[in-house]
C-alpha positions as CSV (number, residue, x, y, z in Angstrom):
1,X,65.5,-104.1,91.6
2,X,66.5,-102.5,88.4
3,X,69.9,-100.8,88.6
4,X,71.4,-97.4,87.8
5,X,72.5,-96.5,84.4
6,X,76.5,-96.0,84.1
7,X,77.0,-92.8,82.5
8,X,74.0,-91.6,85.1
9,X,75.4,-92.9,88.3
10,X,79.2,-91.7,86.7
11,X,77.6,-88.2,86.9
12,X,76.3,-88.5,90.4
13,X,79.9,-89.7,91.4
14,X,81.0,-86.9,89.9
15,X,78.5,-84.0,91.7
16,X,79.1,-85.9,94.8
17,X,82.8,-85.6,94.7
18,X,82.7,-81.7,93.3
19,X,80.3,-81.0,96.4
20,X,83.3,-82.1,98.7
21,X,85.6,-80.4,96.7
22,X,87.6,-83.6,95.4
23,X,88.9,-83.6,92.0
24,X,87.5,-85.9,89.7
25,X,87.9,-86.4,85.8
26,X,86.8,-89.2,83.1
27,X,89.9,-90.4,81.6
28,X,87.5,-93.0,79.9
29,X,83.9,-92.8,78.9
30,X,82.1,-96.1,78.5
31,X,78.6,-97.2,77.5
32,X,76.3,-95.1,79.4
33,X,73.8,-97.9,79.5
34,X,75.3,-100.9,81.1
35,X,79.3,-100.1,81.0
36,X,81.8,-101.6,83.8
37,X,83.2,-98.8,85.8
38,X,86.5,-98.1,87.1
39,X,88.0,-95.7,89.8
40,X,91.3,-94.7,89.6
41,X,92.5,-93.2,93.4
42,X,96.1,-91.1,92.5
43,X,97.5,-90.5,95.5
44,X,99.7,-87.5,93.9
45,X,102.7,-89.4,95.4
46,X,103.7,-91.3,92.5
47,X,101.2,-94.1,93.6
48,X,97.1,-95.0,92.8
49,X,94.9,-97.6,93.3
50,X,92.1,-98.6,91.3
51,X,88.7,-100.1,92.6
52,X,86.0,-102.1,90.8
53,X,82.9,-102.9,92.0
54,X,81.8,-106.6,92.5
55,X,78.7,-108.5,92.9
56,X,78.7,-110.5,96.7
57,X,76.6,-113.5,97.5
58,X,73.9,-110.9,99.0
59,X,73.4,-109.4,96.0
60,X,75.0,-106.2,96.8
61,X,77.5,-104.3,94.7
62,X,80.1,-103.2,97.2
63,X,83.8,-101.4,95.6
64,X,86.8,-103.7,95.9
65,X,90.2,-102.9,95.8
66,X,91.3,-104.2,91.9
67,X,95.3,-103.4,92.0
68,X,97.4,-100.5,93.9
69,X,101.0,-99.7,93.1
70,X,103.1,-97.3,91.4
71,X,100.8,-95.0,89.4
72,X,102.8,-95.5,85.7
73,X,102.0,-99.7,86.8
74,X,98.6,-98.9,87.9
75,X,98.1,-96.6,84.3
76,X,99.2,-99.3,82.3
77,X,97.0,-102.1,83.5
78,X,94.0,-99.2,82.9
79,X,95.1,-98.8,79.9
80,X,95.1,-103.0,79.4
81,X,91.2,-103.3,80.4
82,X,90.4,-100.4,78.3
83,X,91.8,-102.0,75.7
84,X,89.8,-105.5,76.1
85,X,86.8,-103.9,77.1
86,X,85.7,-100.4,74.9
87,X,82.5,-100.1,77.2
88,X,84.6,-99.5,80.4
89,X,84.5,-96.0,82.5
90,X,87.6,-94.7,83.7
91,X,87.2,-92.5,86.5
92,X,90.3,-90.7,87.9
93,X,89.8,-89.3,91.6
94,X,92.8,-87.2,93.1
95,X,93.3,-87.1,97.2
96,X,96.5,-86.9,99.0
97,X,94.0,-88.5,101.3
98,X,92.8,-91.1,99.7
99,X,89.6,-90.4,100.0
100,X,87.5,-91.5,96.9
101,X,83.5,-91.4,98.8
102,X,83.2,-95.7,97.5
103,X,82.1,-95.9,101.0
104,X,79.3,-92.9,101.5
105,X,75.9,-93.8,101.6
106,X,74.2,-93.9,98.4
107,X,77.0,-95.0,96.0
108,X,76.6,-98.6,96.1
């Protein structure tokens, strides 16, 4: 099974989380082909946690919790991936709470 494009599936994200009325922005855009993806969760307390996806030994692509912490931490590691990797989506979601949608049907 082939998978979704980034920039495409970034832009479903994106609809999906404007439907529900959750504010969403692309603080990084990466290879719209085949780029990593990152979600950045900001609390609006001073504190975010980012989430990458991961392959498990089913072959499923379920979102993992990469780092949490104060939000200037959490922005400087962001900015250390960007920095190694230029094809990497950053995805900034804000929710007092917490929700982000990783979990909804149809985004794995």
């Amino acid at each position: 099974m082939s998978r979704l494009a980034a920039g495409l599936w970034v832009q479903a994200y994106l609809m999906r989380l404007q439907l529900e009325s959750v504010p969403a922005y692309v603080l990084s855009k990466g290879d719209d082909t085949a780029g990593a993806i990152l979600i950045k969760l900001a609390l609006l307390d001073g504190t975010a946690k980012v989430f990458q996806r991961i392959m498990s030994l089913d072959g499923s692509r379920p979102w993992d919790l990469l780092t949490e912490g104060a939000e200037p931490d959490v922005d400087a590691l962001l900015a250390r991936q960007r920095a190694s990797d230029p094809d990497l989506w950053i995805i900034e979601v804000e929710s007092r709470a917490g929700r982000h949608m990783l979990d909804e049907p149809g985004l794995e």
